[in-house]
Every structure is written in C-alpha cells, then in structure tokens.
FIKOL-632581 format. One record per residue (C-alpha): chain; x, y, z; residue number from 1. Coordinates in nm, 2 decimals, decimal comma, padded with zeros to 4 digits, m for minus. Layout:
# residues N
+---+--------+--------+--------+-----+
| c |     xx |     yy |     zz |   k |
+---+--------+--------+--------+-----+
| A |      X |      Y |      Z | NUM |
...
+---+--------+--------+--------+-----+
This chain:
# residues 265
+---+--------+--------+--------+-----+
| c |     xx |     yy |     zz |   k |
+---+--------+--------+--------+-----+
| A |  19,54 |  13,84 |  15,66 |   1 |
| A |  19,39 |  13,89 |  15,30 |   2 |
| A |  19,39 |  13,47 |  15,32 |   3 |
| A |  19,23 |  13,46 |  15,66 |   4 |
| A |  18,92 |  13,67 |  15,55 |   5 |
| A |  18,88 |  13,47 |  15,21 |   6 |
| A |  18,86 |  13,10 |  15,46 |   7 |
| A |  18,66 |  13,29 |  15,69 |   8 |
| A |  18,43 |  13,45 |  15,44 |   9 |
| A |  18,38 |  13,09 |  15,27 |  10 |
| A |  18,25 |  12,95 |  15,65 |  11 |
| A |  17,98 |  13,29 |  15,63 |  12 |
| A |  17,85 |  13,17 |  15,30 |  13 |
| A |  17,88 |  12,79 |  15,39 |  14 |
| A |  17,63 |  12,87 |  15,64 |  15 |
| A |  17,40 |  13,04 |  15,40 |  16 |
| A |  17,39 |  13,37 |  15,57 |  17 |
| A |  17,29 |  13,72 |  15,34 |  18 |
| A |  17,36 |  14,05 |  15,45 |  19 |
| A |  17,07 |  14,08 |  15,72 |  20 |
| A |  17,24 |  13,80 |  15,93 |  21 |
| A |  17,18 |  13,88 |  16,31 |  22 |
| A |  17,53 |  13,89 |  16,52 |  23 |
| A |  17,56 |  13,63 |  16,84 |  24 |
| A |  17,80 |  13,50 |  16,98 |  25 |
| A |  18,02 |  13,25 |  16,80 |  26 |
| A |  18,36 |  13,16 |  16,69 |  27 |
| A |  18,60 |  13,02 |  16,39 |  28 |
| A |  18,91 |  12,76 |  16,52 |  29 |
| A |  19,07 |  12,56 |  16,25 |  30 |
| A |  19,33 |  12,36 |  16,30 |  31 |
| A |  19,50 |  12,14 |  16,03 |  32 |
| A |  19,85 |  11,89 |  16,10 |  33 |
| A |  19,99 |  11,69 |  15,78 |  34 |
| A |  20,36 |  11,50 |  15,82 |  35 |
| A |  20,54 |  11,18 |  15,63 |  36 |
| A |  20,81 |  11,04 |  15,73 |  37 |
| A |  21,10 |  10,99 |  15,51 |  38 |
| A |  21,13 |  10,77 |  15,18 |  39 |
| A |  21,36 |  10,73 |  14,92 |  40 |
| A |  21,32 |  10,79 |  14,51 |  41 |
| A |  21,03 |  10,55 |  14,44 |  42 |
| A |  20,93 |  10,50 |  14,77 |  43 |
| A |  21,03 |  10,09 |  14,74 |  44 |
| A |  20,87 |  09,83 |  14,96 |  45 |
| A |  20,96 |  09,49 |  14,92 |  46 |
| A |  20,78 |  09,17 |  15,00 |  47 |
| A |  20,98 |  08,89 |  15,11 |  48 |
| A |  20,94 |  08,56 |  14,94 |  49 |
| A |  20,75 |  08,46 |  15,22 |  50 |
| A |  20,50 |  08,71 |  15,22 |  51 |
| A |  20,13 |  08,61 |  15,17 |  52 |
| A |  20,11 |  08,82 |  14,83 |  53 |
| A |  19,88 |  08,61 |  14,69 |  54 |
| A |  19,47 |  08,53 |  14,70 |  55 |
| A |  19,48 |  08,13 |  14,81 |  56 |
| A |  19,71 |  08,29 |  15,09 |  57 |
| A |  20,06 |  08,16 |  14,99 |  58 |
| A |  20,35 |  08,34 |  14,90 |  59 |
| A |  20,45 |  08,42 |  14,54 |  60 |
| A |  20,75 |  08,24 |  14,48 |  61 |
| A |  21,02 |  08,45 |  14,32 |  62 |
| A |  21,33 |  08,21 |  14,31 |  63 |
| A |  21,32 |  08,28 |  14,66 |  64 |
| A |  21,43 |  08,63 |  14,69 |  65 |
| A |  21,21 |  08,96 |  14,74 |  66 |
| A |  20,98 |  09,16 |  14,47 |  67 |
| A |  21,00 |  09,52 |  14,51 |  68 |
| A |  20,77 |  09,76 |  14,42 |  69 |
| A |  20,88 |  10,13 |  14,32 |  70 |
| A |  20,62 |  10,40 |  14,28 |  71 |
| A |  20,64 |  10,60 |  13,97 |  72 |
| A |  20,48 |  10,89 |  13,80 |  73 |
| A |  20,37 |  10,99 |  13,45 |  74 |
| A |  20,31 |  10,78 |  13,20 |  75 |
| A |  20,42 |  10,44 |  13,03 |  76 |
| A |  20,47 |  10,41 |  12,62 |  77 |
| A |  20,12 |  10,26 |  12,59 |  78 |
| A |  19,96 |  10,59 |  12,73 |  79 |
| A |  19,85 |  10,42 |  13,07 |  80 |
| A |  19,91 |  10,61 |  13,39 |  81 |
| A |  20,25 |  10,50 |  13,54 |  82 |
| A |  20,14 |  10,43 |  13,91 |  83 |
| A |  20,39 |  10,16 |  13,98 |  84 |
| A |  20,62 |  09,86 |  13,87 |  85 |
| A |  20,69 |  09,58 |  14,09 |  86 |
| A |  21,02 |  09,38 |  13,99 |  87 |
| A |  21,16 |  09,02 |  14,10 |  88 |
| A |  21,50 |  08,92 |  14,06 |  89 |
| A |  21,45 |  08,75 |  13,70 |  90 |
| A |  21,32 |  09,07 |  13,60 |  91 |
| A |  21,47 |  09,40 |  13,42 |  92 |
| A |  21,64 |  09,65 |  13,70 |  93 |
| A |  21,46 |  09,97 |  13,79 |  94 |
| A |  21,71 |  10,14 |  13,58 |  95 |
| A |  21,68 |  09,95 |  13,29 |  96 |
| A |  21,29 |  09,98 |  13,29 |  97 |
| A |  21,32 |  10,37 |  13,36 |  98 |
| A |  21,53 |  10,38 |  13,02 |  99 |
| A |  21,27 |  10,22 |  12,81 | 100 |
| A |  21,00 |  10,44 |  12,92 | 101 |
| A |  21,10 |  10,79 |  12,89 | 102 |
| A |  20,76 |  10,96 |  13,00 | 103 |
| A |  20,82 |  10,76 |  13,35 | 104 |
| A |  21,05 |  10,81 |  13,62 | 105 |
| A |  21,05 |  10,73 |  14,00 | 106 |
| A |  20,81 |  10,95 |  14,24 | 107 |
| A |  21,06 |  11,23 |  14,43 | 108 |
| A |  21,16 |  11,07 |  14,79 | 109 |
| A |  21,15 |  11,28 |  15,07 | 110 |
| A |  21,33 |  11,33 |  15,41 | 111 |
| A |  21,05 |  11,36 |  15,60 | 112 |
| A |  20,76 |  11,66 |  15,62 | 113 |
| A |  20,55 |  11,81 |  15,89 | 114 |
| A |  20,29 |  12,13 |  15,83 | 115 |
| A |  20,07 |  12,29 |  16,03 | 116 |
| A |  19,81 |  12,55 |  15,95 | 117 |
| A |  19,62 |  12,75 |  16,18 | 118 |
| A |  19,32 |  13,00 |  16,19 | 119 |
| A |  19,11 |  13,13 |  16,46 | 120 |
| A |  18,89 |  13,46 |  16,53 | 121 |
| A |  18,67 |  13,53 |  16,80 | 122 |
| A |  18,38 |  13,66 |  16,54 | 123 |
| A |  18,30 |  13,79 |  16,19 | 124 |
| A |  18,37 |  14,15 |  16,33 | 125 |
| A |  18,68 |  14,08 |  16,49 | 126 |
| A |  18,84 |  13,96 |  16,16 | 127 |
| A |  19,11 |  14,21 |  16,16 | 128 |
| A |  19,22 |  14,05 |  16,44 | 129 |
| A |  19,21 |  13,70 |  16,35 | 130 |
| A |  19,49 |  13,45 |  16,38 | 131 |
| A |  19,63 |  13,30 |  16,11 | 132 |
| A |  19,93 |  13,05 |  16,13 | 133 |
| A |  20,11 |  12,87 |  15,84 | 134 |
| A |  20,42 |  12,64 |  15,87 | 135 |
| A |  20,53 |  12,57 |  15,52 | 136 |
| A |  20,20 |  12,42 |  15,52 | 137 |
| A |  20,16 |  12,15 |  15,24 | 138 |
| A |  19,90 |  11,83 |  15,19 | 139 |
| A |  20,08 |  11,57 |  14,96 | 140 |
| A |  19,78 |  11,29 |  14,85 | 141 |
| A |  19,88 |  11,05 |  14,59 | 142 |
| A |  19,85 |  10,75 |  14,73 | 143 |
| A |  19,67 |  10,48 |  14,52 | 144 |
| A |  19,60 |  10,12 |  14,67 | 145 |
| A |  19,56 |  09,84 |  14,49 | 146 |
| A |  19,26 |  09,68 |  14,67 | 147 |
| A |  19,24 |  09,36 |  14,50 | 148 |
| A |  19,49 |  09,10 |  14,50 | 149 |
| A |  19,77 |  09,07 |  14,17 | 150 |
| A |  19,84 |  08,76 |  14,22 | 151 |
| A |  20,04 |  08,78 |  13,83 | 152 |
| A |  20,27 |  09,03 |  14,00 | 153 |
| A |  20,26 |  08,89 |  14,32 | 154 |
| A |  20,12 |  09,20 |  14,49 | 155 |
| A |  19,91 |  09,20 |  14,89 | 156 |
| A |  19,53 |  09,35 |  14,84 | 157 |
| A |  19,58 |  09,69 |  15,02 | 158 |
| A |  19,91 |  09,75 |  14,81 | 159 |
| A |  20,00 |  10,13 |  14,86 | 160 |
| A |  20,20 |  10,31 |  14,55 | 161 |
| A |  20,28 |  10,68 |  14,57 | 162 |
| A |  20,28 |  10,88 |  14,89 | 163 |
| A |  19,97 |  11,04 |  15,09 | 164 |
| A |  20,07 |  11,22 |  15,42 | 165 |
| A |  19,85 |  11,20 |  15,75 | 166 |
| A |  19,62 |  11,40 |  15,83 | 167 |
| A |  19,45 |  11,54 |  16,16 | 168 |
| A |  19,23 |  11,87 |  16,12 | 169 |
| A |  19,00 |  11,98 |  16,32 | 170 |
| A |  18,70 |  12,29 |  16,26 | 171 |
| A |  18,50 |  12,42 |  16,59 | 172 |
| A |  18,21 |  12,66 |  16,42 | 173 |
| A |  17,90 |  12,72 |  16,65 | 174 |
| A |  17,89 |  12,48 |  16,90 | 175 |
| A |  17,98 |  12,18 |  16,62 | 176 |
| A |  18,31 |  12,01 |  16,64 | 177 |
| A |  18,45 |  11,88 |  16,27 | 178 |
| A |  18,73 |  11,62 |  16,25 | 179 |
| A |  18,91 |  11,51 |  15,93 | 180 |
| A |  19,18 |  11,20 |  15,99 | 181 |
| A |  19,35 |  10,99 |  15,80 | 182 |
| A |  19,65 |  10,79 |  15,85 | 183 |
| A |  20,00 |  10,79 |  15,62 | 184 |
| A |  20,00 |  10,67 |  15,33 | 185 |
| A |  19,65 |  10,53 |  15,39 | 186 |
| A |  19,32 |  10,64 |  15,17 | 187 |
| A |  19,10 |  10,55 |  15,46 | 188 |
| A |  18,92 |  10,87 |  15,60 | 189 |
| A |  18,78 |  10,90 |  15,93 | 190 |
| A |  18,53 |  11,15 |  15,99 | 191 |
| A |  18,33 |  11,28 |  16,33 | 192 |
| A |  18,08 |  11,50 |  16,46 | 193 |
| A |  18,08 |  11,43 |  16,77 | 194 |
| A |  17,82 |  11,68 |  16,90 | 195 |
| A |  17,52 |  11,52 |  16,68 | 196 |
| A |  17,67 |  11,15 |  16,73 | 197 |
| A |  17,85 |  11,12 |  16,39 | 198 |
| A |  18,13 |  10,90 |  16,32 | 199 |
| A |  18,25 |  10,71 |  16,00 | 200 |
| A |  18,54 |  10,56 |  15,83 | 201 |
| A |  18,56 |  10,54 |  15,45 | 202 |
| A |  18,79 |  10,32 |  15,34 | 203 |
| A |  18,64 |  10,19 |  14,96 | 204 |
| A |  18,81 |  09,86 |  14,87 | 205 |
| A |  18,62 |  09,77 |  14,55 | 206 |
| A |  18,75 |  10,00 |  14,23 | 207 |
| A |  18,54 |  10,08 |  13,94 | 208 |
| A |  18,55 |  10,11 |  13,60 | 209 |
| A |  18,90 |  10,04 |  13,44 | 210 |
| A |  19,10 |  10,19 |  13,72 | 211 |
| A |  19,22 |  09,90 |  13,94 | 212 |
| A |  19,31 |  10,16 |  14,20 | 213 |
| A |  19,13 |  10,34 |  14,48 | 214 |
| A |  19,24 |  10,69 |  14,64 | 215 |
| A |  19,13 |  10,94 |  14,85 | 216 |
| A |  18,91 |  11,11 |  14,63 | 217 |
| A |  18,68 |  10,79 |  14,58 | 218 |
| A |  18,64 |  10,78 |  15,02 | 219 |
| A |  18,57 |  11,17 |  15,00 | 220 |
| A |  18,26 |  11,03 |  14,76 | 221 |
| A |  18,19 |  10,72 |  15,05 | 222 |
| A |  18,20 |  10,97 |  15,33 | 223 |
| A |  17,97 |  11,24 |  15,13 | 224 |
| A |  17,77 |  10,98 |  15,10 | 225 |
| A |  17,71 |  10,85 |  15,42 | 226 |
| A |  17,72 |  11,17 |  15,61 | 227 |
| A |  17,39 |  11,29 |  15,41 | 228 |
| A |  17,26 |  10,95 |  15,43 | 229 |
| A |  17,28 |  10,89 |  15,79 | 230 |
| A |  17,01 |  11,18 |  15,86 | 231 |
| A |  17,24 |  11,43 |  16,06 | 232 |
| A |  17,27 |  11,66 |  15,76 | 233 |
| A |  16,96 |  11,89 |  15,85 | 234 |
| A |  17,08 |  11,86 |  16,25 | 235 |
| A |  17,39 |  11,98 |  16,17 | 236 |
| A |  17,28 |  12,32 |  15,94 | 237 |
| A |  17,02 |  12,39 |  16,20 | 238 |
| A |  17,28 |  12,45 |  16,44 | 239 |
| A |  17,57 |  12,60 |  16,22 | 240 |
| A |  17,26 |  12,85 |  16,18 | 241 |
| A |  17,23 |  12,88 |  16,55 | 242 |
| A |  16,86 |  12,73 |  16,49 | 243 |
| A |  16,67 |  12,43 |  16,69 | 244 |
| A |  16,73 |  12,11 |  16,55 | 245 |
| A |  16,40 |  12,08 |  16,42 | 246 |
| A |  16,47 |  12,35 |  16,18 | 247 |
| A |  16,44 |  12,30 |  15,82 | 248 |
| A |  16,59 |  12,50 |  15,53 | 249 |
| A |  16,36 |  12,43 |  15,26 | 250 |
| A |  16,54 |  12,30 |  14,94 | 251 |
| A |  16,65 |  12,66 |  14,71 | 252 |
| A |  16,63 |  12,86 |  14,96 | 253 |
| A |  16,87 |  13,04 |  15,16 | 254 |
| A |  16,79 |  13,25 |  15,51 | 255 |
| A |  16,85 |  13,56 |  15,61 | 256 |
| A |  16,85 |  13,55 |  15,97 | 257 |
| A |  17,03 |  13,36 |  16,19 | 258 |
| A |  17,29 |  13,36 |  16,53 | 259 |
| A |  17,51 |  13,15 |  16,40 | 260 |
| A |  17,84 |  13,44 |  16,33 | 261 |
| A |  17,84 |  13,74 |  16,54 | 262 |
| A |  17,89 |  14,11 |  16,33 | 263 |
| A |  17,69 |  14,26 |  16,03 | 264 |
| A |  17,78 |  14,16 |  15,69 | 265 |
+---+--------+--------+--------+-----+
C-alpha cells in the first residue's frame, strides 16, 4: 500500500494542488500491460541474401547466403558501446568475435514475458482502500534502431538491435483519458488524449550527434515536444484542476484551490 500512496501522492502534486485543495469528486485508474515474446542469446535476425539491405534498393550480396545480426551488450576494446555485430559467412563466427572482445557478450534471450500493473482508488481520502495490482511487473527498453541505411554492413534502415517490450498503459485522472503505446521491439510511441483531441506518434528517424542510433528516449523528447507545441497543454491542466478550459495557471505559480481530487490534504 506504502507504493500506492507514493504514485498517488505524485498525481496530487502533478496537478499542483497545496494543502487548501477543495475535495470533489474524482478518481485515479492506472493501468499499465508490457510482454515480449521469446528470443534466443543475442536476439539474431538474419537477412536473406535477397533482402533489400541496401540504399539503391538491391540486396547486399554475401556469397549468396544470409548476414545475421546478434545484439550485444557492453563494450568493444575501442571503448565504443557494443550495440550489435552483424556477420556474413566470410566473416569470424559469433564465438570467435565474443572471444576477442572480452567486455562484450550477447544480450540474455528470453522465453517470453508478460506484466501487468494495476492501481485504482475512488479518491485522495479513500487511499487506504486503494487497489494496487503488480504481476512480476517489469518494462525492458533497449532497443536501438539503426535509422539509416549500412549499406558497408549490409544492414535495412529501421534495423532493431537489443530488445524493447510493448507497451499499452492507460491513466483516467478527472475526466482526461492518457494512453501510452508502443509496439515490440519498436521505439515508435503513440500518445492520445482523446478528450481534448490529442493524438501523435513519435517515431524519430534521423540520429544526432555521433550516435547512429535512435531509442525510446529520443521519441519521449519528440512527443514532449509536440504535445506542448500543439496548444492542448493549458486545456489539459485546466481540467486535471477541475477548472474551465479557459483557465490559466500563470507561469511560477501554483494554486491552491481546485476540484480536481476529492479529500483534504
């Protein structure tokens, strides 16, 4: 329960109320799903020798067999992140690769994963009675794609290495419904609002800097900065506070009145 009032007690100050908020009705109900399917050490995927792996839209031609790509974790002899190795057939194994570079080895595989968490309450007063549902609950996001083309390694733009599970989570706070999804192994993010008319998917496919990969971390940054750019921001904390939607919470300052949670804090 201690872990239900600390996620609850975050929404409270999320939605900026002080310890004169005024108590209507309202209620918390978060539900979060993650699963993978199974893989193997390394996670391979192999591209066929007539694959188009390359820019111009041909295949890279590996003496006609596959190239497989193994995800790995750690880090390679020249100090650059080990995020993969893709090998042909003219190339070292897997094994002997692994043996040359001691500070990498192949990601864990997995049989398969599915988690669930779950918390709900009525209102802020009736937080002793709140529900609050975990099932080995677990988020696994890794995954790194290659959004260019590697056409020296014979790798497709949108090239995955390293696992990221699926996700479908849903928040309903005060009339607003929030929904987080994302698909496996995927870094695209999908993000609605449906109430105020909100929907976008991030799904970056230009890196930056020296990094050639993008993640999930660089579509949280895309989706941030739609959301706030797409003027439903000050729509949306009107009505978390139980205000019109003409209301607006001047920049530094926080209120101290509201009807967005029910009980006294």
């Amino acid at each position: 329960m201690d872990l239900s009032k600390r996620a609850l007690g975050a929404c409270v100050a999320a939605c900026g109320l002080t310890a004169g908020g005024a108590a209507h009705a309202q209620f918390f109900d978060l539900d979060v799903k993650t699963q993978h399917s199974a893989y193997a050490p390394g996670m391979p995927q192999v591209y066929s020798s007539t694959a188009t792996t390359q820019s111009n839209g041909q295949p890279t031609v590996f003496g006609g067999a596959a190239v497989t790509q193994w995800s790995l974790e750690g880090f390679f002899l020249n100090g650059a992140r080990a995020n993969g190795v893709t090998l042909g057939p003219n190339d070292p194994t897997i094994q002997q690769v692994l043996a040359s570079e001691p500070n990498a080895r192949l990601i864990p595989g997995s049989p398969g994963r599915s988690h669930s968490l779950a918390i709900r309450a009525e209102s802020v007063s009736a937080l002793t009675d709140a529900t609050f549902d975990v099932e080995n609950f677990d988020l696994v996001s890794r995954c790194r794609v290659n959004p260019a083309f590697n056409d020296r390694l014979g790798l497709p733009a949108g090239a995955v290495v390293s696992p990221c599970d699926s996700v479908d989570a849903t928040l309903k706070l005060n009339g607003l419904t929030f929904r987080l999804t994302s698909p496996e192994n995927s870094i695209a993010l999908s993000f609605a609002i449906p109430e105020v008319g909100y929907a976008f998917t991030a799904s970056p496919n230009v890196a930056t800097g020296l990094d050639p990969f993008v993640d999930r971390a660089d579509s949280r940054r895309e989706l941030d900065r739609n959301f706030f750019a797409s003027g439903k921001a000050p729509i949306v904390v009107a009505r978390l506070l139980g205000q019109p939607d003409g209301f607006v919470l001047r920049a530094g300052e926080l209120p101290n009145l509201g009807d967005a949670l029910t009980g006294s804090l």
